[in-house]
C-alpha positions as CSV (number, residue, x, y, z in Angstrom):
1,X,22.1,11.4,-7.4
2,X,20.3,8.3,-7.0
3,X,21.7,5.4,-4.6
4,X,20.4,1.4,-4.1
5,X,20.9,0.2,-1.4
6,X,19.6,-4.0,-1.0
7,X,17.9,-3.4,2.3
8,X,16.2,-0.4,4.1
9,X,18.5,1.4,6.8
10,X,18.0,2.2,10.1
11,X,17.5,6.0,8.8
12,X,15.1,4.8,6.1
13,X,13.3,3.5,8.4
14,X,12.9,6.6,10.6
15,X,12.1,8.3,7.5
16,X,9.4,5.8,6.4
17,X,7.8,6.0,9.6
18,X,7.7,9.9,9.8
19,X,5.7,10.1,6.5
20,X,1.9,11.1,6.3
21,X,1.0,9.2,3.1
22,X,2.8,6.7,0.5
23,X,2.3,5.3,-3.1
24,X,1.7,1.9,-5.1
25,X,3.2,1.0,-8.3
26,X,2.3,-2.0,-10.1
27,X,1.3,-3.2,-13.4
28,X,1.4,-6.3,-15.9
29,X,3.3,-6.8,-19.4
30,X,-0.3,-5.1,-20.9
31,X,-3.1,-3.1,-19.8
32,X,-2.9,0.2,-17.5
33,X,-0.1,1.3,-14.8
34,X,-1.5,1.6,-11.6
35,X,-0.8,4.1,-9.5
36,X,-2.4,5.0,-6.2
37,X,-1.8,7.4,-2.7
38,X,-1.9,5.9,0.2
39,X,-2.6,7.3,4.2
40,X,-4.8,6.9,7.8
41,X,-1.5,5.0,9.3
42,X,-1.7,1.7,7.1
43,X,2.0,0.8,6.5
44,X,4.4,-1.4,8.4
45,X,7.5,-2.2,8.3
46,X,8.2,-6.0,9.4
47,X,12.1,-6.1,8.5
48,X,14.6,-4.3,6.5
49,X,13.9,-6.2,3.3
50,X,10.1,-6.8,4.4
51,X,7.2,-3.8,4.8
52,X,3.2,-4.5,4.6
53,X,0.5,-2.2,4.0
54,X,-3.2,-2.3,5.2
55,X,-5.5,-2.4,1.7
56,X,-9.1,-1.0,2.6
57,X,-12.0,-1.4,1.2
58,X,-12.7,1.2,-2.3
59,X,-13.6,1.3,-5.8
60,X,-10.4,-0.6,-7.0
61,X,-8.4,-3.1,-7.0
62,X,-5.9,-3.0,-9.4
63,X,-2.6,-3.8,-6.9
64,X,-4.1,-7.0,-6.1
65,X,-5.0,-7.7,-9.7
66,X,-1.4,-7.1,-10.8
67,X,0.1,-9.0,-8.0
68,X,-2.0,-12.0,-8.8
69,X,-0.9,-11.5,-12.4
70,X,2.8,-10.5,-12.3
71,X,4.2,-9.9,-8.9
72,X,6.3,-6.9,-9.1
73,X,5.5,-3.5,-7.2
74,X,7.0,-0.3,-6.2
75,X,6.4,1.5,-3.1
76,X,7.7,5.4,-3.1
77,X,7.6,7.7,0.2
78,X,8.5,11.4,-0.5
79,X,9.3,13.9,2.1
80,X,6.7,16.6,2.1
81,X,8.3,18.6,4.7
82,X,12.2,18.8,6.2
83,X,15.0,17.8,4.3
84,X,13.9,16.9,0.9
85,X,14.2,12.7,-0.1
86,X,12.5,10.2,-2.3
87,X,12.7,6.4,-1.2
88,X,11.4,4.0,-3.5
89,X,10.7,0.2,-2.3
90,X,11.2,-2.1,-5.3
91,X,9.9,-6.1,-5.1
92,X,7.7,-8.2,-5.2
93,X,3.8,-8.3,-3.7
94,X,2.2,-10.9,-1.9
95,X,-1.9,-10.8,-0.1
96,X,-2.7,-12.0,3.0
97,X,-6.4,-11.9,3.1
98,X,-8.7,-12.5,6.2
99,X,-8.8,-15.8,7.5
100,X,-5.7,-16.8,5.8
101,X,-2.4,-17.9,7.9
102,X,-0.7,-14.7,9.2
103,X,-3.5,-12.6,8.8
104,X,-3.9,-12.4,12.2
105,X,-0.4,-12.3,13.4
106,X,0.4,-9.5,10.6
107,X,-3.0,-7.7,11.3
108,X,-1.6,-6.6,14.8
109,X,0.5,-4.6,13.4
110,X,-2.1,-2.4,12.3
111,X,-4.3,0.2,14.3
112,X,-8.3,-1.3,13.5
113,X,-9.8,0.3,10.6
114,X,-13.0,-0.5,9.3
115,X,-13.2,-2.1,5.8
116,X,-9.9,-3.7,6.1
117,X,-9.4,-6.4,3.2
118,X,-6.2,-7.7,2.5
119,X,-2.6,-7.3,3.4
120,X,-0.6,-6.3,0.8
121,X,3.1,-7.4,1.7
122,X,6.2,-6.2,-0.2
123,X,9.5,-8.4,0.1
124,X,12.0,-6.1,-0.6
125,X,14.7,-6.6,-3.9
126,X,16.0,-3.0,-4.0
127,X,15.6,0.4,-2.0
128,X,16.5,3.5,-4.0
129,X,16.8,6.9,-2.6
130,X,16.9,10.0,-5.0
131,X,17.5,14.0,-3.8
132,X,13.5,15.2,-4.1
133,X,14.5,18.6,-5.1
134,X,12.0,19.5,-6.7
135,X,9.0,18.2,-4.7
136,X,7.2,21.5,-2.8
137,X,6.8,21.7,0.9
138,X,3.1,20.8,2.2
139,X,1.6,21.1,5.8
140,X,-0.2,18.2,7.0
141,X,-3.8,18.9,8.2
142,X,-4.7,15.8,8.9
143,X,-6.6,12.6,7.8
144,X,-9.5,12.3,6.2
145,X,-12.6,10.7,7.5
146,X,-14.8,9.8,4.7
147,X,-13.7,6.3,3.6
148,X,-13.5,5.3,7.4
149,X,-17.0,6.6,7.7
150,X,-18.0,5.2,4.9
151,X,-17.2,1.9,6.1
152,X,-18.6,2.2,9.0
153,X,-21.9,3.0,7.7
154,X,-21.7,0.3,5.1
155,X,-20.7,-2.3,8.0
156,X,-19.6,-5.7,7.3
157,X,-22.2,-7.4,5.3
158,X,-22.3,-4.1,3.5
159,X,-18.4,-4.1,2.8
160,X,-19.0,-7.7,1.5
161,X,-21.2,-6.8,-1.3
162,X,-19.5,-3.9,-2.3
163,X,-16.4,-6.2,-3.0
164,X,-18.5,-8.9,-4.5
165,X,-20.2,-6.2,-6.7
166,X,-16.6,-3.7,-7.1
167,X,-14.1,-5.7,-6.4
168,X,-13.8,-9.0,-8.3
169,X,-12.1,-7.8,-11.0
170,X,-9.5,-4.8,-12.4
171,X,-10.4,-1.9,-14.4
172,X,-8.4,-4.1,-17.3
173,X,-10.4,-7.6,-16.4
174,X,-8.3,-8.9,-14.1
175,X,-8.9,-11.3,-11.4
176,X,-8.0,-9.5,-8.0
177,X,-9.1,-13.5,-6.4
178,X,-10.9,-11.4,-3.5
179,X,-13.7,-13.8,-2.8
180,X,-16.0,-12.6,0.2
């Protein structure tokens, strides 16, 4: 049975932090749902009603596209191994983008990955928990390297034309306002 709660727990928390990977949510009245995995140790959690993700560098950029446009997004963790839980973050999305106030104090909280580009920051309205039954066990195995080394290898004036180039806008023609 689901539960809402209107601020994460001190066991949500725990639970957040144990988890390998998460996912984004987020759309606008028209146009696609997005819908993307996330992992390599990018989320943080800056209060019980605040949490923050590192967004890195890659082909899209629909989250900040529908945060620009509409504001609302949903966070999910789900427990791939011990007792089975979803945990669903509902709010609303803001970007902090390099060079912007807080980026650097919020950055901190986040080991150094190359190709960092914004940080996406979710002010909590509702946490939901359902059972996750149904959802099968996995071992981890670890992260993978490739974006990361991608990155690297594209370095930063490289990074910067890639998001003028792939970047600018959604796959629906949205603005994402990243301007390198």
């Amino acid at each position: 049975m689901a539960k809402f709660y209107a601020a994460l727990t001190d066991e949500q928390m725990d639970f957040i932090r144990a988890q390998k990977m998460f996912f984004t949510a987020s759309a606008t009245a028209e146009g696609r749902i997005n819908l993307s995995p996330k992992g390599l140790q990018t989320f943080c959690i800056l209060s019980p009603t605040r949490v923050a993700y590192l967004d890195l560098t890659g082909s899209g950029i629909e989250t900040a596209a529908h945060i620009l446009a509409d504001g609302r997004l949903t966070l999910m963790f789900c427990a791939l191994d011990g007792a089975p839980l979803i945990l669903r973050l509902y709010g609303h999305g803001s970007l902090i983008r390099p060079g912007q106030a807080d980026w650097e104090n919020l950055y901190r909280g986040f080991p150094p990955i190359p190709g960092a580009r914004q940080i996406v920051v979710l002010d909590i309205e509702s946490v939901q928990t359902s059972c996750g039954f149904s959802i099968p066990r996995f071992e981890y195995n670890g992260e993978r390297d490739e974006l990361i080394d991608w990155a690297v290898k594209k370095g930063d004036a490289g990074l910067r034309q890639y998001r003028v180039e792939k970047n600018q806008l959604s796959i629906d023609g949205l603005p994402s306002g990243l301007v390198d």
